[in-house]
C-alpha positions in Angstrom: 114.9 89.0 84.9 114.8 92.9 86.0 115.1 95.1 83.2 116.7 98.7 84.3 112.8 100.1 84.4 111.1 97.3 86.8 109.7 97.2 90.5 108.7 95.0 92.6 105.5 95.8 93.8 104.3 96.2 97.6 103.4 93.3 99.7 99.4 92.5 98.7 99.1 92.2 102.7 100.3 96.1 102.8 97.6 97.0 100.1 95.0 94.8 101.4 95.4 96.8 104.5 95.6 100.1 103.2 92.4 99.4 101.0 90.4 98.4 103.9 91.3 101.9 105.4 90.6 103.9 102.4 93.9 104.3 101.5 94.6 102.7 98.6 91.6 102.7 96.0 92.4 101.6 92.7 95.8 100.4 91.0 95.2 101.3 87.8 97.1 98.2 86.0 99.9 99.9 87.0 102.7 99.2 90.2 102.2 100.2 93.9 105.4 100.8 95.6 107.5 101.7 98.2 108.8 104.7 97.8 112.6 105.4 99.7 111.9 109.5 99.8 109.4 111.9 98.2 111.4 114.7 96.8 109.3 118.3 96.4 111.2 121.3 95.9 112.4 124.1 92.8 108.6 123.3 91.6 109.3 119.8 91.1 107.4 116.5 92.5 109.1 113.0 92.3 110.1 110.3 94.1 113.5 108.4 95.1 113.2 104.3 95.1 115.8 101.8 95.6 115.9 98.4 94.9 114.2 95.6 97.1 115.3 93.6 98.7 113.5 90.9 96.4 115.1 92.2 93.7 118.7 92.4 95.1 118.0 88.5 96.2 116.8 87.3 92.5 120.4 88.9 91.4 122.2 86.9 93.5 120.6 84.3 92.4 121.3 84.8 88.6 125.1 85.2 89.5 125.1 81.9 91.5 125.2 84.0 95.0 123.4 83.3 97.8 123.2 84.7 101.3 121.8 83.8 104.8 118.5 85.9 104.3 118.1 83.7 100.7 118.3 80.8 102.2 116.1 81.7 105.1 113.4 82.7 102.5 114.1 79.5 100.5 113.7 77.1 103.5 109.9 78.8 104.9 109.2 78.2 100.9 109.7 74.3 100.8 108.3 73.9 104.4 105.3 75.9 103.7 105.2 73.9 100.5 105.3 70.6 101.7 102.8 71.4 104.9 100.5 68.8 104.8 98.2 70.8 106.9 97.7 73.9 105.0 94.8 72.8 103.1 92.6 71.6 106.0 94.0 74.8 108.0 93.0 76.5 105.0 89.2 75.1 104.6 88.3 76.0 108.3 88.2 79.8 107.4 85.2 78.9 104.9 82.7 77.6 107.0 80.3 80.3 105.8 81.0 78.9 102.3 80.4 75.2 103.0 77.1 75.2 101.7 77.4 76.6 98.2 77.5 73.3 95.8 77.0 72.7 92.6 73.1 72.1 91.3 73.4 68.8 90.0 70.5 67.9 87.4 69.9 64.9 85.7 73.1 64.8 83.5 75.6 66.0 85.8 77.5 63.5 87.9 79.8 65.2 90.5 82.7 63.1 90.4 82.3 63.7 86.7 85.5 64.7 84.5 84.6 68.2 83.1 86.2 70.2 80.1 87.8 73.1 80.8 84.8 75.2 79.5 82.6 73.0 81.7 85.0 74.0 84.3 84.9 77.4 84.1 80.8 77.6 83.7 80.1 75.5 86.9 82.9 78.2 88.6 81.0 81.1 87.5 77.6 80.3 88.6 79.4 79.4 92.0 81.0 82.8 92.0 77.4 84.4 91.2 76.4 82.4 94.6 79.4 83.7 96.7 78.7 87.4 95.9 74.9 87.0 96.8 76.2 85.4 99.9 78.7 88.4 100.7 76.6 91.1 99.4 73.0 90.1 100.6 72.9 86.7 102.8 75.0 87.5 105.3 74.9 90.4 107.7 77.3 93.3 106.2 79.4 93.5 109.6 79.8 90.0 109.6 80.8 89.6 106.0 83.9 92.3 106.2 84.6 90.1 109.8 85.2 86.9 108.0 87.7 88.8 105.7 89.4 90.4 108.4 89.7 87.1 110.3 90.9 85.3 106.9 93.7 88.4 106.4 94.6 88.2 110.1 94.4 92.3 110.5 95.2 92.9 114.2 92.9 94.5 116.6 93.8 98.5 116.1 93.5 97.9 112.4 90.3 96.0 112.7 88.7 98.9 115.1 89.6 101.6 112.4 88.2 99.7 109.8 84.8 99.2 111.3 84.9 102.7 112.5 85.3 103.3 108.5 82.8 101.1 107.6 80.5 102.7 110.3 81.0 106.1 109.4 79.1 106.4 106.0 76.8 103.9 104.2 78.6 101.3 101.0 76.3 99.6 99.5 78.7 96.6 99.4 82.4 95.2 100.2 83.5 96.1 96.7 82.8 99.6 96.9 84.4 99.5 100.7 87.6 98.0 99.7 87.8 96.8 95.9 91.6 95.3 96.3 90.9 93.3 99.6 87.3 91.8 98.2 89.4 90.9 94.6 91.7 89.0 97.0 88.9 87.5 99.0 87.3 86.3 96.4 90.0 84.6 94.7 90.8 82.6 98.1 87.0 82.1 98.6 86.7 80.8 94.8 89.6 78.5 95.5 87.7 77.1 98.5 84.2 77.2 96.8 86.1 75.2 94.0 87.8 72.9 96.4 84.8 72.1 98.4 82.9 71.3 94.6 85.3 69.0 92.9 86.2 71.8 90.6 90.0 72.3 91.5 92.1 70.3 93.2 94.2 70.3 96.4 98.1 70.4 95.7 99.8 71.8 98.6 101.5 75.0 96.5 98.0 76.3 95.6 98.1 78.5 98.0 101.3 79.6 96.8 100.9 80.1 93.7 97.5 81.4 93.9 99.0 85.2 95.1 100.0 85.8 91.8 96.8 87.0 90.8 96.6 89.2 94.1 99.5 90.8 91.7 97.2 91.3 88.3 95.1 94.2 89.2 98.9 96.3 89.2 99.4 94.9 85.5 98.0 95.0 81.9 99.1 91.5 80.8 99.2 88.3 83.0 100.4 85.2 81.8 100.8 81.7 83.1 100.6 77.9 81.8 99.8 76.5 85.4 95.8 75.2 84.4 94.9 76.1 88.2 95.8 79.9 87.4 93.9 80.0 84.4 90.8 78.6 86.3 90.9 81.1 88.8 91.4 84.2 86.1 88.8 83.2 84.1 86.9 83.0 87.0 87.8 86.4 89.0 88.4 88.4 85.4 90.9 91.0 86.8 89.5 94.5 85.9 91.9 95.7 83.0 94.1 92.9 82.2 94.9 90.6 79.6 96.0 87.6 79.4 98.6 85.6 77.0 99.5 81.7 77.9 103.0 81.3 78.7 103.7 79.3 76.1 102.6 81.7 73.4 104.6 84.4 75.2 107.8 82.1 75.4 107.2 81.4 72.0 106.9 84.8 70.9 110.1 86.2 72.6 111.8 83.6 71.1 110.7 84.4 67.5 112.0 88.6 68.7 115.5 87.2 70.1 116.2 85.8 66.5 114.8 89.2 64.4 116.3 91.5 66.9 119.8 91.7 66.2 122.4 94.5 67.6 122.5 95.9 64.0 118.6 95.5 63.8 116.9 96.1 67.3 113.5 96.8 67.5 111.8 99.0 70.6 108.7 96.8 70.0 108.0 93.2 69.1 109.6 92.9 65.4 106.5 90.2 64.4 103.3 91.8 63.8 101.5 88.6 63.5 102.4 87.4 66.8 99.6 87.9 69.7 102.7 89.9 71.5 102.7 92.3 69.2 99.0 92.6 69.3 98.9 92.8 72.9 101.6 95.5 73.1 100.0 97.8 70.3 96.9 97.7 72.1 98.8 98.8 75.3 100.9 101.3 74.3 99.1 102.5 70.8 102.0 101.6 68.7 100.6 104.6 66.1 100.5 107.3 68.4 103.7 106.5 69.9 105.3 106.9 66.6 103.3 110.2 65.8 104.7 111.5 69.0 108.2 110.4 68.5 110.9 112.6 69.8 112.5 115.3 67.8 116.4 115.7 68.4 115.4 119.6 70.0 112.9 117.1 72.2 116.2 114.7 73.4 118.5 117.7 74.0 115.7 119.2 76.2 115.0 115.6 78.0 118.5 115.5 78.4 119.0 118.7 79.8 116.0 118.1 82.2 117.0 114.2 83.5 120.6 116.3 84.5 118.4 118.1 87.0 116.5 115.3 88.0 119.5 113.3 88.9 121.1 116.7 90.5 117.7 116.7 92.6 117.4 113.3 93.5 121.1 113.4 94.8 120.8 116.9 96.8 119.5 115.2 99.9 116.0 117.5 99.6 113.3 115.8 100.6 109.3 117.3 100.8 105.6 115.8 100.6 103.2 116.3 98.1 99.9 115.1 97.0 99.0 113.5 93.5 100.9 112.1 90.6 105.0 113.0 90.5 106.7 114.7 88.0 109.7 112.5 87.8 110.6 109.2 89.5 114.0 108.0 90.1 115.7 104.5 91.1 119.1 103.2 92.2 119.9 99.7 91.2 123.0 97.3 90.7 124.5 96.2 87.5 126.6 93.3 86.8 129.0 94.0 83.9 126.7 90.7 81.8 123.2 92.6 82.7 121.3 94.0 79.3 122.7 97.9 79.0 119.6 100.4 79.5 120.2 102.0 76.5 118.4 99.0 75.2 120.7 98.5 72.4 120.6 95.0 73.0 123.9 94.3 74.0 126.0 93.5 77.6 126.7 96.6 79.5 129.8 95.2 79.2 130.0 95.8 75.5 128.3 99.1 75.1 128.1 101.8 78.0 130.4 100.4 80.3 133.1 99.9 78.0 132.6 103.1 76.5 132.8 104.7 79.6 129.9 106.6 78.8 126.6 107.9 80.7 123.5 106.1 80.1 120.4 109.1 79.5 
């Protein structure tokens, strides 16, 4: 499920926080993290990150293991699950919502069954509604009040963010805090919806709703759960696209069969897949092969990741501002985990029986 190269991103609360104080501004589709030390010394920037504790629990799980902490985590899930109260908890934080409905003309019935694209049009007119609310109806300070009583920020946080929001003019939410108003209005849409007949009231909504708080630190979501796709369609992360699930699935399952150990591909093998489409207009398929490594290019990478790993091991530590130069993680292997070389195979039956390091 990890691949040697993935994180785990920060807690949304953390960034919700952090964007509310001006200290955190934009994601950029890409992963906010956590990083274990900053490293700046011999001219050189990076960071030092080890693996979560999220991602040290979903190994376990994958090998069958579990500990106390997993099944801690497991039970709050099922209880908070099954609450029966967490919708009606969950409406009372809306009360300056209740009044945004549906205009129902002559042919629309509310109880009526709508299409999907019905759906999503009624959704978007209410959306159009909750932002004039935010951004016009309602007094500014009182706005950024009913999303700090909704995120629960305690009351030092709270003072320094009104001081913030005091200190020079915004001429809305978004602009003060674009991460914590993209999470806002996803819950607030799930209410408006709720409170219109629009979407419905299973208890792991809630739940399940978060994973677009994750989106804005991706370039491709992808889910077959109808509620999700609602609320996308209706929020439109900034920089993402989307791919069903199903076409994914399907998709990989067309690569395992072309990619063979003999035959591996670095990128999906099917060009007419929407995979493949997706991933050349990521990563610019083209110029990634214009700019292909020459062997001079490896021996100097390989000469330069030597360092790295001599840096990231000395101990050194130092702060720096802006983007690092390098970026280095620590994580567990079992011996049946895909080797990093991306050959395809086991670690087992490459690297690790070679005995070989892994550049």
């Amino acid at each position: 499920m990890f691949p040697y190269n993935a994180y785990v991103n920060m807690r949304h609360g953390i960034v919700i926080e952090k964007s509310l104080l001006g200290e955190f501004i934009d994601a950029d589709n890409r992963p906010f993290l956590i990083a274990d030390r900053s490293i700046s010394t011999q001219g050189k920037n990076g960071l030092k990150f080890k693996e979560t504790e999220e991602e040290k629990s979903i190994k376990r799980w994958k090998e069958g293991r579990f500990d106390t902490l997993d099944e801690i985590i497991s039970d709050l899930w099922r209880s908070e699950s099954k609450d029966d109260t967490v919708i009606s908890d969950f409406k009372k934080c809306f009360g300056h919502l209740t009044d945004i409905k549906r205009r129902l003309g002559d042919n629309k019935e509310i109880n009526k069954k709508l299409s999907d694209e019905e759906q999503l049009k009624e959704l978007k007119e209410l959306k159009v509604r909750f932002l004039e609310r935010m951004n016009v109806e309602l007094e500014p300070g009182e706005a950024l009040l009913k999303m700090l009583e909704y995120f629960k920020t305690d009351s030092e946080t709270t003072e320094a963010i009104f001081h913030r929001w005091s200190s020079k003019p915004f001429p809305d939410l978004e602009t003060f805090a674009e991460y914590a108003f993209y999470c806002y209005s996803i819950v607030s849409m799930y209410y408006i919806g709720i409170n219109n007949n629009l979407l419905g009231e299973r208890k792991t909504n809630l739940l399940d709703l978060e994973y677009l708080f994750y989106a804005p630190f991706a370039k491709v979501f992808s889910t077959n759960d109808k509620f999700l796709m609602a609320l996308y369609n209706v929020i439109e992360p900034k920089g993402v696209t989307f791919i069903s699930l199903l076409s994914l699935k399907e998709d990989l399952a067309k690569f395992q069969k072309l990619n063979t150990p003999d035959n591996w591909s670095q990128h999906p093998p099917d060009k007419d897949t929407e995979t493949f489409k997706i991933w050349d207009e990521t990563f610019n398929l083209k110029l990634s092969e214009r700019l292909k490594p020459t062997e001079k290019d490896m021996e100097r990478a390989k000469k330069e990741f030597d360092e790295i790993l001599k840096l990231a091991e000395s101990g050194e530590s130092g702060i720096f501002n802006g983007e690092p130069d390098f970026i280095v993680k620590e994580s567990y292997y079992s011996p049946n985990d895909p080797c990093p070389c991306k050959s395809g195979k086991p670690l087992k039956d490459c690297h690790l029986k070679n005995n070989d390091s892994i550049v």
